[in-house]
C-alpha positions in Angstrom: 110.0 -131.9 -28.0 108.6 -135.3 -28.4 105.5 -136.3 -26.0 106.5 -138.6 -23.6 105.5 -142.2 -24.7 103.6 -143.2 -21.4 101.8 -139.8 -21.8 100.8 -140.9 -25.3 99.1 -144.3 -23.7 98.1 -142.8 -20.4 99.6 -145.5 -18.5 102.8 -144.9 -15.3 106.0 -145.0 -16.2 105.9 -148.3 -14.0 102.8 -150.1 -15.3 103.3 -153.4 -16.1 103.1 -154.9 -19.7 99.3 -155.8 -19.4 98.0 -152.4 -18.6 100.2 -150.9 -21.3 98.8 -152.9 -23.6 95.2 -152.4 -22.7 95.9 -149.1 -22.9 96.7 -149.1 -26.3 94.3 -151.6 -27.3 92.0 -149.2 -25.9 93.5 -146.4 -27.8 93.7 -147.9 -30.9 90.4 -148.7 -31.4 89.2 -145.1 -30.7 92.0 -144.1 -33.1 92.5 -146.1 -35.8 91.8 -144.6 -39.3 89.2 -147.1 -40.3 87.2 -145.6 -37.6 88.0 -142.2 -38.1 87.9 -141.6 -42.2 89.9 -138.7 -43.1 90.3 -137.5 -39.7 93.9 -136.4 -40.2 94.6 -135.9 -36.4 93.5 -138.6 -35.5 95.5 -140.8 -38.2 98.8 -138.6 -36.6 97.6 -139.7 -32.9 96.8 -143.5 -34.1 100.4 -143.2 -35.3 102.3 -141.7 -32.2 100.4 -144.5 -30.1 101.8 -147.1 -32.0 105.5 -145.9 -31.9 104.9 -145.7 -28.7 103.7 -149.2 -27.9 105.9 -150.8 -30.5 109.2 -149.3 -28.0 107.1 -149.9 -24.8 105.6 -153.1 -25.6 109.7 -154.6 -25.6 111.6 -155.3 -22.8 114.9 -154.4 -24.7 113.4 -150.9 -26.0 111.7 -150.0 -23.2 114.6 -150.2 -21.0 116.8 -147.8 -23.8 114.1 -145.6 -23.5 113.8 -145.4 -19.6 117.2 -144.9 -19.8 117.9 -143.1 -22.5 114.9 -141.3 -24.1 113.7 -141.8 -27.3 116.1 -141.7 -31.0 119.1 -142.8 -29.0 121.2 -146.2 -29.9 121.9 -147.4 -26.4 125.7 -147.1 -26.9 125.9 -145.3 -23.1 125.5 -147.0 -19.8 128.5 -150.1 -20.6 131.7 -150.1 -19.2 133.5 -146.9 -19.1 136.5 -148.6 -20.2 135.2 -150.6 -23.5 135.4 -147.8 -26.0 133.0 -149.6 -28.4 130.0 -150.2 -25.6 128.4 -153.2 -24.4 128.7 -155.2 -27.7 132.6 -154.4 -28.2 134.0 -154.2 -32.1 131.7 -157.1 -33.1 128.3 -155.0 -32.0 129.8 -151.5 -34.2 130.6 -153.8 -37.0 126.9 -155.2 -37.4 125.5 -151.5 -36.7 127.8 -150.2 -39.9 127.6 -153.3 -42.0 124.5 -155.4 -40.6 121.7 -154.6 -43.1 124.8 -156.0 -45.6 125.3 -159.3 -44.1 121.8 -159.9 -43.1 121.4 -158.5 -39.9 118.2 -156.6 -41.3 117.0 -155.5 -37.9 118.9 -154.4 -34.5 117.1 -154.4 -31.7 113.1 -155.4 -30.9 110.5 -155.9 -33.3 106.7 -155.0 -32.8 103.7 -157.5 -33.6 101.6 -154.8 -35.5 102.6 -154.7 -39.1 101.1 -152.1 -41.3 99.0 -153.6 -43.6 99.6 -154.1 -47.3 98.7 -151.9 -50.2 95.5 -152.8 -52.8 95.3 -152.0 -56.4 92.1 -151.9 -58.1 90.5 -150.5 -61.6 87.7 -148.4 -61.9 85.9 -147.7 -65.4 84.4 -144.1 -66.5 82.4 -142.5 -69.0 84.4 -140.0 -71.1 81.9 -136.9 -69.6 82.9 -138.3 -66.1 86.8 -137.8 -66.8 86.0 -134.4 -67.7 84.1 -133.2 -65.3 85.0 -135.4 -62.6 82.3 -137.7 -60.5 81.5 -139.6 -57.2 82.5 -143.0 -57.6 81.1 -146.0 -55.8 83.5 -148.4 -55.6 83.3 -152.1 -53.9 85.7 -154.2 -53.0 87.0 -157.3 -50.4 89.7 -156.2 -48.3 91.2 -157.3 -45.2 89.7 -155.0 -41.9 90.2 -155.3 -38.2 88.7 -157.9 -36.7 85.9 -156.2 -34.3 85.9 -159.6 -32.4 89.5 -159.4 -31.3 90.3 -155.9 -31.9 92.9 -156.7 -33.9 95.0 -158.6 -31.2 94.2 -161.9 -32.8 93.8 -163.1 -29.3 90.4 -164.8 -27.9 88.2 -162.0 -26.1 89.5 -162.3 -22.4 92.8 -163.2 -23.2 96.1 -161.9 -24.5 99.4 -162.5 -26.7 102.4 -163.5 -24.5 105.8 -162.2 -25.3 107.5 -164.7 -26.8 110.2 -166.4 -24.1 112.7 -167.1 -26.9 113.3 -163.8 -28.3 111.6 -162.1 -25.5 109.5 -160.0 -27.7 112.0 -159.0 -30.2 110.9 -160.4 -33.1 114.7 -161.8 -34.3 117.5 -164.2 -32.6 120.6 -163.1 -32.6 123.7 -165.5 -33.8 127.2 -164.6 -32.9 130.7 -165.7 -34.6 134.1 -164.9 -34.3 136.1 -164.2 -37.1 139.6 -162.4 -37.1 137.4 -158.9 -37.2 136.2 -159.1 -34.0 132.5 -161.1 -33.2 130.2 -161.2 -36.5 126.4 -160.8 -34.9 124.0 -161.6 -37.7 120.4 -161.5 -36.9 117.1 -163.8 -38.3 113.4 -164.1 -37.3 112.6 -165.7 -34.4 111.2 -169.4 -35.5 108.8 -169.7 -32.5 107.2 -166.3 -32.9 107.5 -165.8 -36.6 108.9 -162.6 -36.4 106.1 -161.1 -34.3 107.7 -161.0 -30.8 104.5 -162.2 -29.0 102.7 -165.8 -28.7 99.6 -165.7 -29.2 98.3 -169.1 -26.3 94.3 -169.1 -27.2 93.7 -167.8 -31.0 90.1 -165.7 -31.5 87.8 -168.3 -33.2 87.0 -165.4 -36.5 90.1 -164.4 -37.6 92.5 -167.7 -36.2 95.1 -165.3 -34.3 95.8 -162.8 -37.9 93.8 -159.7 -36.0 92.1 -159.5 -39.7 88.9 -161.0 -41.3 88.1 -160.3 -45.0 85.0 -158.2 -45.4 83.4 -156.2 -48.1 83.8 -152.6 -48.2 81.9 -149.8 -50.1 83.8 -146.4 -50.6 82.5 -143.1 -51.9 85.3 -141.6 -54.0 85.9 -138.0 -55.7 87.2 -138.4 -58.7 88.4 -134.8 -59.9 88.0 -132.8 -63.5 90.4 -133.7 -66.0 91.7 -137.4 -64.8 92.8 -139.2 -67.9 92.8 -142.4 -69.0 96.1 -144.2 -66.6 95.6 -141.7 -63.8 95.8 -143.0 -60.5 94.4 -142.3 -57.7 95.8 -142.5 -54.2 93.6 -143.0 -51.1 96.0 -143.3 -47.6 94.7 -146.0 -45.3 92.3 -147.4 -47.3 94.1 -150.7 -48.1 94.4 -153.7 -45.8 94.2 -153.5 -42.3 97.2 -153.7 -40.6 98.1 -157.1 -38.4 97.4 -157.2 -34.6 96.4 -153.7 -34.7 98.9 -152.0 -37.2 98.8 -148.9 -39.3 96.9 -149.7 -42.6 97.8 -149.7 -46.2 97.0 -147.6 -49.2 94.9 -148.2 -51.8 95.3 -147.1 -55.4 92.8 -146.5 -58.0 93.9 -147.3 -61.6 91.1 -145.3 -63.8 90.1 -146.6 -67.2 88.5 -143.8 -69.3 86.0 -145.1 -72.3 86.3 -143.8 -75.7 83.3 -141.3 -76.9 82.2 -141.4 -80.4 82.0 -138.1 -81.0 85.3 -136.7 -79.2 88.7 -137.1 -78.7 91.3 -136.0 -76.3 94.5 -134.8 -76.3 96.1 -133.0 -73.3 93.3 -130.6 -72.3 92.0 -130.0 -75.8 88.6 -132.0 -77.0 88.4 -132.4 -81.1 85.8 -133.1 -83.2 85.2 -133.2 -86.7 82.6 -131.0 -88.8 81.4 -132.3 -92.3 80.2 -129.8 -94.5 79.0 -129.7 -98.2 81.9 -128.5 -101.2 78.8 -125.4 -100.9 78.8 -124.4 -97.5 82.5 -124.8 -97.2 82.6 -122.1 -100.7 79.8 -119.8 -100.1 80.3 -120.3 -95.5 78.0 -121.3 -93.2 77.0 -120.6 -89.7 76.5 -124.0 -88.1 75.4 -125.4 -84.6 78.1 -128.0 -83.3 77.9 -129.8 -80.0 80.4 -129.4 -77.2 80.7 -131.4 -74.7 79.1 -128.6 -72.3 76.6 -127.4 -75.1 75.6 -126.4 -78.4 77.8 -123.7 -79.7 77.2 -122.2 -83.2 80.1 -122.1 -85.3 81.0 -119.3 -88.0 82.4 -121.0 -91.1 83.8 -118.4 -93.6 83.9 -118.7 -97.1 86.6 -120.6 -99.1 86.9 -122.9 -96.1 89.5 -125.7 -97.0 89.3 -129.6 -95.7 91.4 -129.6 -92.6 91.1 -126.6 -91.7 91.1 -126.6 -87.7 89.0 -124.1 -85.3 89.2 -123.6 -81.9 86.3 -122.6 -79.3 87.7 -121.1 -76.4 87.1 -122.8 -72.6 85.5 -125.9 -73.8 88.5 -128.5 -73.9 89.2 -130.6 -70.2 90.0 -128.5 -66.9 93.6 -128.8 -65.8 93.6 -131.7 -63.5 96.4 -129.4 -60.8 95.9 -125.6 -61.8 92.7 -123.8 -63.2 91.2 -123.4 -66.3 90.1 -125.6 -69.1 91.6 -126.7 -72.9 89.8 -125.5 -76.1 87.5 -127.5 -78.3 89.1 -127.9 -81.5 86.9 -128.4 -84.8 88.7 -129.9 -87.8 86.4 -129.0 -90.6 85.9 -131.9 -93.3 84.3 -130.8 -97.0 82.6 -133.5 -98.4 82.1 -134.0 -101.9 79.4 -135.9 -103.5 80.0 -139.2 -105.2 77.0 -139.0 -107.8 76.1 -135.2 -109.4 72.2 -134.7 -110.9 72.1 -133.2 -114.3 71.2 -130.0 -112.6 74.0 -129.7 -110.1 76.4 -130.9 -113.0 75.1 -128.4 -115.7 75.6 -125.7 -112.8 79.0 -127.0 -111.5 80.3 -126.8 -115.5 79.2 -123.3 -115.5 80.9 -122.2 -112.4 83.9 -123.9 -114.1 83.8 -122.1 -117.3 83.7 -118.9 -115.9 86.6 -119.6 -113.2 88.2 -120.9 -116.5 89.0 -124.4 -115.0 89.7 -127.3 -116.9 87.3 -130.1 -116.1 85.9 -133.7 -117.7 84.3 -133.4 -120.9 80.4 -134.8 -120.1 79.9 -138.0 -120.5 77.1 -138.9 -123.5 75.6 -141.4 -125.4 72.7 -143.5 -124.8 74.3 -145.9 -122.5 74.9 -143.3 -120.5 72.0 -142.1 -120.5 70.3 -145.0 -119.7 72.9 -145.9 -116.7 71.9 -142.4 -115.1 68.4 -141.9 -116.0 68.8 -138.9 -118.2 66.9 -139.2 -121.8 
């Protein structure tokens, strides 16, 4: 069963409009998220209190919900005899079809706006992708004013509901066409929307409820984000107007190449150059990982290209456990320039695999060019 909304503030079920909104001033500021940093209930509680002000805090809600309860439309308490309430035909035409002929709102509107969301790009190291880091990040973002408390109203004083719209936010404009009475709604030009007045603005944040300030955040950044991954941080974006919920901030990361990796999924490569030797004969060989040093069995007759994997050293799986492989992709080199050693040997190993090769080159300008007399 939902709590009972003068429960949630602490205030009578008769308490007049300023005591229930020190009461949620009062609230708010013990509750509201910037305060309490990933304090989930209190987040929930901040969220109930401003539901519950937003319907109090209007003379049209509140009386709905004294009579009513809260999640009802108000269609009871007309005249028995007008099947359609109140409003007649006009009022269940703009409830079906209002949202499609403007009327974007029915009923009272709330001052406290929740804040808007941020977007920002953070940069990191290859090794801090992988295995994941604390982040500082810095950044200018609208906050509560502490002066104000997010009213936007000079200390010692407070907004006034607004005596055109009384406090809801949105006029109402009323025509009749052969379908019964067309009610459209639009914001309330003396209020702006907001439902209250605000007489005597606070001097910091001019009547907004929000100054700019800088803010420093700790973040943890898990193993395996990839270059594109966003991260999503609730409440930390701007504050919300006159005392509303926050927004979100996202974190776009940017992941910097490494010369010695690459990445693909969860798998790490790198490449292995070895001599047309080792790659014949094999080789036991010491490659780096980007954990360690792992030595590497290469067996004879290896061919260019050929790929090798090393079990448990790739990237961890960013939403389940475990990690990629590190995949080798072995690379034979061959020499550009032979010695007259390694080429008398090399046409040796050729006669006796009975290979074709290039006859030797001879003559004295060779022998000049290469430095063999």
């Amino acid at each position: 069963m939902a709590e009972d909304f003068y429960e949630l503030l602490g205030v009578a079920r008769g308490a007049s409009d300023d005591e229930i909104k020190k009461a949620y001033r009062r609230l708010a500021r013990e509750l509201h998220p910037d305060v309490n940093p990933n304090d989930k209930s209190s987040e929930e509680r901040f969220k109930q209190v401003s539901r519950a002000y937003e319907t109090l805090s209007n003379p049209e809600k509140r009386r709905n919900y004294d009579t009513y309860g809260e999640g009802t439309g108000g269609f009871g308490g007309g005249d028995p005899n007008d099947i359609f309430g109140q409003g007649g035909f006009g009022d269940i035409f703009e409830t079906m079809f209002g949202a499609a002929f403007g009327s974007g709102y029915r009923g009272g509107r709330s001052s406290a706006m929740r804040g808007d969301d941020l977007s920002i790009t953070s940069s990191l190291t290859f090794e801090e992708a992988v295995f994941g880091v604390q982040k500082d990040i810095s950044l200018r973002v609208p906050a509560t004013c502490s002066t104000c408390g997010g009213n936007g109203s000079k200390p010692g004083t407070t907004p006034t509901i607004c005596p055109v719209c009384q406090g809801a936010g949105s006029v109402k404009k009323v025509a009749n066409t052969i379908l019964g009475r067309m009610v459209t709604t639009a914001p309330c030009d003396r209020c702006r929307g907001n439902g209250q007045i605000i007489s005597t603005p606070c001097p910091d944040c001019r009547g907004d409820g929000r100054r700019t300030v800088d803010r420093n955040l700790t973040v943890d950044v898990p193993p395996g984000v990839d270059d594109g991954t966003t991260l999503h941080l609730t409440g930390k974006g701007a504050a919300g107007s006159r005392g509303g919920m926050p927004g979100d901030l996202y974190i776009q990361l940017r992941v910097s190449p490494d010369p010695r990796f690459t990445r693909d999924r969860n798998d790490i490569h790198s490449t292995l150059h070895v001599s047309y030797a080792q790659a014949a004969l094999g080789v036991e060989i010491e490659i780096e990982t980007i954990d360690s040093k792992e030595l590497l069995t290469i067996p004879g007759g290896t061919q260019s290209g050929k790929r090798f994997s090393i079990k448990g050293k790739g990237v961890p799986h960013l939403k389940s456990r475990g990690r990629g492989d590190h995949i080798v992709t072995v690379v034979v080199d061959i020499p550009n320039a032979l010695g007259a050693d390694e080429e008398k040997l090399l046409r040796q190993i050729a006669e006796v695999r009975g290979e074709d090769v290039a006859h030797q080159k001879s003559g004295l300008f060779h022998r000049i060019k290469t430095g063999h007399f």
